[in-house]
C-alpha positions in Angstrom: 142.3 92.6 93.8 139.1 92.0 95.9 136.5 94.8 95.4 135.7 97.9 98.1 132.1 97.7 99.5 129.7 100.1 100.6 126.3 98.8 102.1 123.1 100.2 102.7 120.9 100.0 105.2 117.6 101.1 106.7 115.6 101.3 109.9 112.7 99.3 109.1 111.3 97.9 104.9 110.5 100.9 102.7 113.1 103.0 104.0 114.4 103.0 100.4 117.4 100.8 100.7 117.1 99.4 97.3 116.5 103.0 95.1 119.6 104.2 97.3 121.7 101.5 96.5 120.4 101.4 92.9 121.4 105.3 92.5 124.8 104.4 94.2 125.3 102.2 91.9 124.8 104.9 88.5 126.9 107.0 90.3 130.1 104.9 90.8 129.5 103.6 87.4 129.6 107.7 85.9 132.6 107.8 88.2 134.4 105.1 85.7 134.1 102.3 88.8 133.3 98.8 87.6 130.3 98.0 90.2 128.1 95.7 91.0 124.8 95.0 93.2 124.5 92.4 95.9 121.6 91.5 98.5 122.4 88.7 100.2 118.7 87.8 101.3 115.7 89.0 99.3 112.1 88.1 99.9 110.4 89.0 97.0 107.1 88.2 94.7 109.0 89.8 91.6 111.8 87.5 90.0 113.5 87.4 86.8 114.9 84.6 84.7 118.3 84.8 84.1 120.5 84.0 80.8 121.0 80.8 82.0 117.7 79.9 83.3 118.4 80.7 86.8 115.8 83.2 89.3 116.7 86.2 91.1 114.8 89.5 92.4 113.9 91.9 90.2 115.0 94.6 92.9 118.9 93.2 91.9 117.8 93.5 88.5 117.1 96.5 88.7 120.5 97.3 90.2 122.3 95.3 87.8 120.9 97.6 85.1 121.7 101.1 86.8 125.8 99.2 87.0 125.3 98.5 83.0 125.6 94.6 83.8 123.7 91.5 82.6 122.1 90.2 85.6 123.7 87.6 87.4 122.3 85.3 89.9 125.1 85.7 92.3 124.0 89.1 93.2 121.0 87.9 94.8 121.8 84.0 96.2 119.5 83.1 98.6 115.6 84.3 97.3 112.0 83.3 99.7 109.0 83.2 97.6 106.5 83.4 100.0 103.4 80.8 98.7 101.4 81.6 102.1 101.3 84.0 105.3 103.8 81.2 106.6 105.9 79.4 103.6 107.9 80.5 101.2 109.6 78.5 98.2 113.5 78.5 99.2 116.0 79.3 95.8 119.2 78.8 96.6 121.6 80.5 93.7 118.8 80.5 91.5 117.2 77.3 91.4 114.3 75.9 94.0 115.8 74.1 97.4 112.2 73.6 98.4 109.2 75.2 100.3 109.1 75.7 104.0 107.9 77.5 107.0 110.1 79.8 109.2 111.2 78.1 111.9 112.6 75.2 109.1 114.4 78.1 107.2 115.5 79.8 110.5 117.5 76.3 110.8 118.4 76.2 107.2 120.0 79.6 107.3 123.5 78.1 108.4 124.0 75.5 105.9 123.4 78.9 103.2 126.6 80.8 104.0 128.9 79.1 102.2 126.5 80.0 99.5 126.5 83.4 100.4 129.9 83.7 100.6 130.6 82.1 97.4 128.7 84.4 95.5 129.7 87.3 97.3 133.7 86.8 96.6 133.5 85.7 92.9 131.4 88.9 92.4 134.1 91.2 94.6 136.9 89.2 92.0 135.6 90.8 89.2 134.7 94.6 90.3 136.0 97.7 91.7 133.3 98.2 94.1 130.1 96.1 95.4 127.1 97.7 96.9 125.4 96.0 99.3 121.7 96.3 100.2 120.5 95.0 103.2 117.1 93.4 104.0 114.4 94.9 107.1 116.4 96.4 109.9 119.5 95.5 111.5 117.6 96.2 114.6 115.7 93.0 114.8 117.0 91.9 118.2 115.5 88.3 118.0 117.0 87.9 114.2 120.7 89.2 115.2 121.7 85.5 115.7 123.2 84.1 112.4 122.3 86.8 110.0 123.0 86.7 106.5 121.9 89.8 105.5 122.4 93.0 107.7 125.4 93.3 110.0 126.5 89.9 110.0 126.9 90.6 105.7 128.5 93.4 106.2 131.0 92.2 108.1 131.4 89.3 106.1 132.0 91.4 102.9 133.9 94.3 105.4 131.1 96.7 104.0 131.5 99.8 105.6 127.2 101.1 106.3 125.2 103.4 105.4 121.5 103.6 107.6 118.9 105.0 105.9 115.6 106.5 107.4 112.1 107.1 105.7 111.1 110.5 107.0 108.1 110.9 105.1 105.7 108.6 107.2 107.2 110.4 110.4 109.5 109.0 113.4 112.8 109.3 111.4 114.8 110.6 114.0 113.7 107.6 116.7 114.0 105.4 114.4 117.7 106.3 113.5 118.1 107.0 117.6 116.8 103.5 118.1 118.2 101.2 115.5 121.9 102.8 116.6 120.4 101.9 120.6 120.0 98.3 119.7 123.2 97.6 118.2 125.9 96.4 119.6 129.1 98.3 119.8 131.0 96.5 116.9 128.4 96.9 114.7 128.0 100.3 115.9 131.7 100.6 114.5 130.1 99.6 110.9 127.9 102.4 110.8 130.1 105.6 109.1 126.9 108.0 108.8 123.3 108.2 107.8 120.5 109.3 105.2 117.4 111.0 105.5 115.4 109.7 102.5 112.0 110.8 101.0 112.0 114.3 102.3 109.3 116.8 101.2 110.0 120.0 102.2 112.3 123.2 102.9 115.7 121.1 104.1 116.8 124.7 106.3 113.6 123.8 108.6 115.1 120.3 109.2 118.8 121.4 109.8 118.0 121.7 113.8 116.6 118.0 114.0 119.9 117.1 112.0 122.2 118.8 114.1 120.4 116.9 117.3 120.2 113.8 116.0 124.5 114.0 115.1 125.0 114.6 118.9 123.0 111.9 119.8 124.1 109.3 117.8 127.8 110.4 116.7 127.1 109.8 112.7 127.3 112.2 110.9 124.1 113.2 108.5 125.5 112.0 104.9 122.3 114.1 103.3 118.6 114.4 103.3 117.4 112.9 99.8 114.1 114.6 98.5 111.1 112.2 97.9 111.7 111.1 94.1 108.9 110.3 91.7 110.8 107.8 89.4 109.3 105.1 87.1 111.8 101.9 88.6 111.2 98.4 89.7 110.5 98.3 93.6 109.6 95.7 95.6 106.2 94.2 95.5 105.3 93.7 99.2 106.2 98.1 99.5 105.0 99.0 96.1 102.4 102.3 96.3 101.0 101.4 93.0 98.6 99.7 95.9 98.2 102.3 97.7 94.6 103.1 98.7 92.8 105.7 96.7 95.4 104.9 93.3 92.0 102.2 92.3 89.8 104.6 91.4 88.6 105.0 87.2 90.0 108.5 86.1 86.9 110.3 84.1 89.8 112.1 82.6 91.6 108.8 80.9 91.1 107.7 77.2 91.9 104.4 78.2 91.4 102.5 81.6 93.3 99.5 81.9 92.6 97.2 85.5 95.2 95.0 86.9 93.5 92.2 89.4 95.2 92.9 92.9 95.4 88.9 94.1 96.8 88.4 97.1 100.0 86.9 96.1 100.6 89.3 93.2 103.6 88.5 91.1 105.6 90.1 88.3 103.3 93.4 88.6 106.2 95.0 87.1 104.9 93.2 83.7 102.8 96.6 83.8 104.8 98.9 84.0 105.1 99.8 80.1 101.4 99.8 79.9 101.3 103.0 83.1 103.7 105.5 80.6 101.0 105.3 77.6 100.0 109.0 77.3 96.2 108.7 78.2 96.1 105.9 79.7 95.1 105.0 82.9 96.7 101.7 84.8 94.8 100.8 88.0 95.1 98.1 90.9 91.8 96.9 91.9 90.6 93.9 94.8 87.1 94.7 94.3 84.2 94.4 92.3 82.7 97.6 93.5 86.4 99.2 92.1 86.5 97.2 89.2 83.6 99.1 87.3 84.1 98.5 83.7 87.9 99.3 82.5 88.6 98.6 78.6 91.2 95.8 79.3 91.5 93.7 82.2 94.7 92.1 83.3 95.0 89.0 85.5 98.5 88.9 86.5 100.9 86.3 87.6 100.5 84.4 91.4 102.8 82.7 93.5 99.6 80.5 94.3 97.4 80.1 91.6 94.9 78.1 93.1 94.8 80.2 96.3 94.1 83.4 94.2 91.9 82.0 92.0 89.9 80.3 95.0 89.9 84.0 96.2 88.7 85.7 92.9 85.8 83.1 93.7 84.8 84.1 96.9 85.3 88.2 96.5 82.9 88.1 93.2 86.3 88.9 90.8 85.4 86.0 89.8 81.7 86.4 88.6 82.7 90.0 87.3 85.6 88.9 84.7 83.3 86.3 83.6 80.9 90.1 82.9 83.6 91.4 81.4 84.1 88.7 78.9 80.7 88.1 78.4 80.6 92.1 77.5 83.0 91.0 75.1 85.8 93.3 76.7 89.6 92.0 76.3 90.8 90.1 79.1 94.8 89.6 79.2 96.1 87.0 81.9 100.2 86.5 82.0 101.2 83.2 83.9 99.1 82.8 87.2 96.6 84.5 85.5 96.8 82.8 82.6 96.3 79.1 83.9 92.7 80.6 85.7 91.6 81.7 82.6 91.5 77.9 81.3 89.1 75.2 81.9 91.0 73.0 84.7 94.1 73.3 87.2 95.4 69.5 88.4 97.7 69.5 91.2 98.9 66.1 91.8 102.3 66.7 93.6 100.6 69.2 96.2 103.0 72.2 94.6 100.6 74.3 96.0 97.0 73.5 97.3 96.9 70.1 95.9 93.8 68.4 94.0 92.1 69.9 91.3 90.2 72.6 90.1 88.0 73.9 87.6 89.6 77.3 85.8 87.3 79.9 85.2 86.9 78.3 81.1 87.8 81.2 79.2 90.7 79.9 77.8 90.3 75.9 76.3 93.9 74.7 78.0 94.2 72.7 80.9 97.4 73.1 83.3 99.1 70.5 85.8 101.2 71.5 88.3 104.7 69.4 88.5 107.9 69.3 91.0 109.9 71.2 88.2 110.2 75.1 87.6 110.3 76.0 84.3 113.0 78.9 83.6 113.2 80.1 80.3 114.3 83.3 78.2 112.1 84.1 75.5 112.4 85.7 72.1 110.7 85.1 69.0 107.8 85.9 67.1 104.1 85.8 68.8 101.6 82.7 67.8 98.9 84.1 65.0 95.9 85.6 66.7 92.3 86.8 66.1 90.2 89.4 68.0 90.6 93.1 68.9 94.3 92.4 69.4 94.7 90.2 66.1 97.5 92.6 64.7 99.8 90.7 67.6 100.0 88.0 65.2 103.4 88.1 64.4 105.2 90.6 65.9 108.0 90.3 67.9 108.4 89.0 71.6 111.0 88.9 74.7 111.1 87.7 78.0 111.4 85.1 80.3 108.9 82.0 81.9 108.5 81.1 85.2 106.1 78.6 86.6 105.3 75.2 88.1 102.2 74.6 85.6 102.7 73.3 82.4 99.7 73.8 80.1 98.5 72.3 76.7 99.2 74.6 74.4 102.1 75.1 72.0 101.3 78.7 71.3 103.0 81.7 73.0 99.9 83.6 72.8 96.6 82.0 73.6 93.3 83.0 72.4 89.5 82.8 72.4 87.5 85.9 71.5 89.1 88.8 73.3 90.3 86.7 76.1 94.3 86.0 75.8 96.8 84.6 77.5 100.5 83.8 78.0 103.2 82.7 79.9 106.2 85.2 79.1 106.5 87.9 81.6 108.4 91.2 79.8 105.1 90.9 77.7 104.5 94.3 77.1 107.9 95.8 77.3 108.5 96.1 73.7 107.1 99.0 72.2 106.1 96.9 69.1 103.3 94.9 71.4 102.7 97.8 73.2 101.8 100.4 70.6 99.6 97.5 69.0 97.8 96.9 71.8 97.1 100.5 72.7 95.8 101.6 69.2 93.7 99.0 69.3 92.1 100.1 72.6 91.7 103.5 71.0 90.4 102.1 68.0 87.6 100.2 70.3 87.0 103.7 71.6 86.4 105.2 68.5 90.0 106.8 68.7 91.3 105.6 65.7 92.6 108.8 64.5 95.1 108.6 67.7 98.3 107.5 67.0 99.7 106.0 70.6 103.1 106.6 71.9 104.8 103.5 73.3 108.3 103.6 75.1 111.3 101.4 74.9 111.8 100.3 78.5 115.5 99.7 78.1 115.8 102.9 77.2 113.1 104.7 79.0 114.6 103.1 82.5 118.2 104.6 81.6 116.7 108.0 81.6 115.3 106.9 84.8 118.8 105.4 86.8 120.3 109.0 85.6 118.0 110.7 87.3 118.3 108.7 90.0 122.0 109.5 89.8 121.4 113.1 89.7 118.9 113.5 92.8 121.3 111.7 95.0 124.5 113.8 93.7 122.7 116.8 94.7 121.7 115.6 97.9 124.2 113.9 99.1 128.0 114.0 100.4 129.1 112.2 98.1 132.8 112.7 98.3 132.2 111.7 102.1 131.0 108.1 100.6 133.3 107.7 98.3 136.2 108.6 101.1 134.1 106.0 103.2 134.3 103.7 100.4 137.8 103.8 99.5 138.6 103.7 103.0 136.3 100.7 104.2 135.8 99.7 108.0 
């Protein structure tokens, strides 16, 4: 029997679609529903390696855990790595189509739907209900035509919709007024009722707006969910680990740990683990004058490594990790950041930027860029090491690859003095790497008599999806959803 479907929506990116759907998903799964995720569309930095070597978004991922399920590429088939302000690498159920600009994916889009579809029915085959997320707004007026991934998914999948709103940056009652204004009347049909998300505040004062906005539209209110500080995967373009004033050193921190902020940042989500260490500060930084002078240094991946690294150049990031080093402070690099750190990036097939460049020589391998993606789970044991981190050597390691560049090295874990580098993103997610890493910050420090507390992120981010769960039973109607569920459009 094919599977019900529920969908969310919002009225513009950041509305919240994907923690909604996410906590949707915990909840039908509590309820004894088998469940899945499913975004037909996602444009997204941070991506994931599947079982079998194929790449989805981590936002399905993420999903995918809160329903208890391995992920599976069908749940996200189409994803657009953007390499520039106008390209982005094409992967069509999981595995690279190729780079192009807009208007040549805007005329792509048809020939996907059987794609789409295809991935969308073997998924309803083999669970009780799907929850759909949906991409922007539906109100796009000049996107409606052929649309994979708002209304046109949802009637595709006959998703009954919830709209979402993001109240805390204001306007959330024109924005729910207008998205309903610009649809049309079927897809006006879709819509069964509406959420106010990321609410701070006494909910009484709001009930007035509530009640007006009902009589204006003709959707009922489905709840008002409060603004939720939860430690999940979100999407990198939205993230506000970037926001502006998060950059500064806290005086306060034992530890201060700087991640580089390139402009085509990908996989920050490698960093996660390292943010939960008591003490410890995790920062985002673009600038020298923010940099200051942390006690590790992360260079993190890049959808365009020879763009960012041409841009670490010309902002002096450059100049200043080449300080840092020379200060003899540990340097980390994952991916991206790990081919800068060597001595030479070839790129012969004009994957990216084409020619050659010199690395910034902190690492002795060379890297040259190729046609194929490498797409690999990882687990094993790291490469021997020396430096402050030498008591890596060993110990265990899980993840995945994912890159064009294919460097000269046969280790998992490169080295030269405190610089280091690898390839697997996941890095630091298992306590074992982490806790080592930590106490030897502390150690560096002087803090030796500190024993640091590293979490399991497996089961650190189940904690998380329940009280997800929780948050959105109290707040919303949830029998009303499940009734819309059950019932469908």
């Amino acid at each position: 029997m094919k599977a019900k479907a529920i969908m969310i929506q919002g009225t513009a990116s950041n509305a919240g679609k994907t923690l909604l759907a996410a906590g949707l998903c915990r909840i039908f799964r509590q309820e004894g529903y088998s469940v899945a995720p499913f975004k037909s569309q996602n444009m997204a930095l941070n991506s994931y390696i599947t079982r079998e070597g194929l790449e989805m978004g981590r936002a399905q991922v993420m999903q995918a855990e809160a329903c208890g399920l391995e992920p599976d590429v069908r749940m996200n088939p189409i994803l657009l790595k953007p390499t520039s302000d106008h390209r982005s690498q094409v992967i069509v159920n999981g595995e690279v189509l190729e780079t192009m600009d807009a208007a040549a994916y805007f005329h792509q889009k048809p020939s996907l739907l059987p794609h789409i579809q295809q991935a969308y029915e073997a998924l309803a085959a083999e669970h009780d209900i799907i929850v759909l997320e949906g991409a922007g707004s539906p109100a796009e007026i000049n996107l409606k035509e052929g649309d994979l991934v708002n209304m046109g998914m949802a009637k595709l999948a006959q998703a009954p919709v919830l709209l979402a709103g993001d109240i805390d940056r204001g306007g959330v009652f024109a924005a729910l007024a207008g998205t309903m204004l610009l649809l049309n009347d079927d897809e006006k049909a879709l819509v069964k009722g509406v959420i106010i998300n990321k609410f701070r505040g006494d909910v009484d004062i709001l009930r007035p707006g509530l009640a007006a906005l009902e009589s204006i539209i003709q959707k009922p209110v489905l709840g008002v969910v409060p603004y939720l500080d939860l430690c999940l995967d979100d999407e990198d373009s939205l993230t506000g680990r970037f926001a502006a004033g998060s950059n500064a050193p806290d005086p306060s921190a034992l530890v201060d740990i700087a991640v580089l902020r390139l402009p085509r940042i990908a996989n920050f989500t490698d960093f996660n683990a390292l943010e939960l260490l008591e003490g410890f500060t995790l920062r985002y930084v673009a600038s020298p004058r923010d940099l200051g002078a942390p006690d590790l240094l992360l260079v993190p991946g890049s959808k365009n490594t020879m763009a960012d690294l041409t841009w670490l150049r010309q902002s002096g990031l450059a100049d200043a990790i080449l300080r840092h080093a020379g200060a003899n402070r540990p340097i980390i690099g994952v991916c991206g950041g790990f081919q800068m750190l060597g001595q030479k990036i070839s790129d012969p097939y004009a994957v990216e930027e084409g020619g050659e460049m010199p690395g910034l020589g902190l690492l002795p391998h060379t890297t040259l860029f190729g046609p194929e993606k490498k797409r690999v789970q990882i687990e094993g044991t790291l490469s021997p090491v020396k430096g402050i981190f030498r008591e890596l050597s060993g110990q265990p390691c899980r993840g995945y690859e994912i890159h064009m560049g294919r460097s000269d090295t046969g280790a998992n874990l490169v080295q030269n003095g405190n610089v280091y580098g690898t390839y697997i993103h996941g890095f630091f997610d298992l306590p074992e790497v982490t806790r080592t890493i930590a106490r030897a910050l502390l150690k560096a420090k002087g803090l030796d008599c500190l024993e640091p507390r590293a979490v399991d992120m497996r089961a650190f981010k189940e904690t998380q999806y329940d009280l997800l769960a929780d948050a959105l039973r109290r707040s919303l109607d949830l029998n009303a959803i499940l009734n819309i569920t059950e019932k469908g459009i």
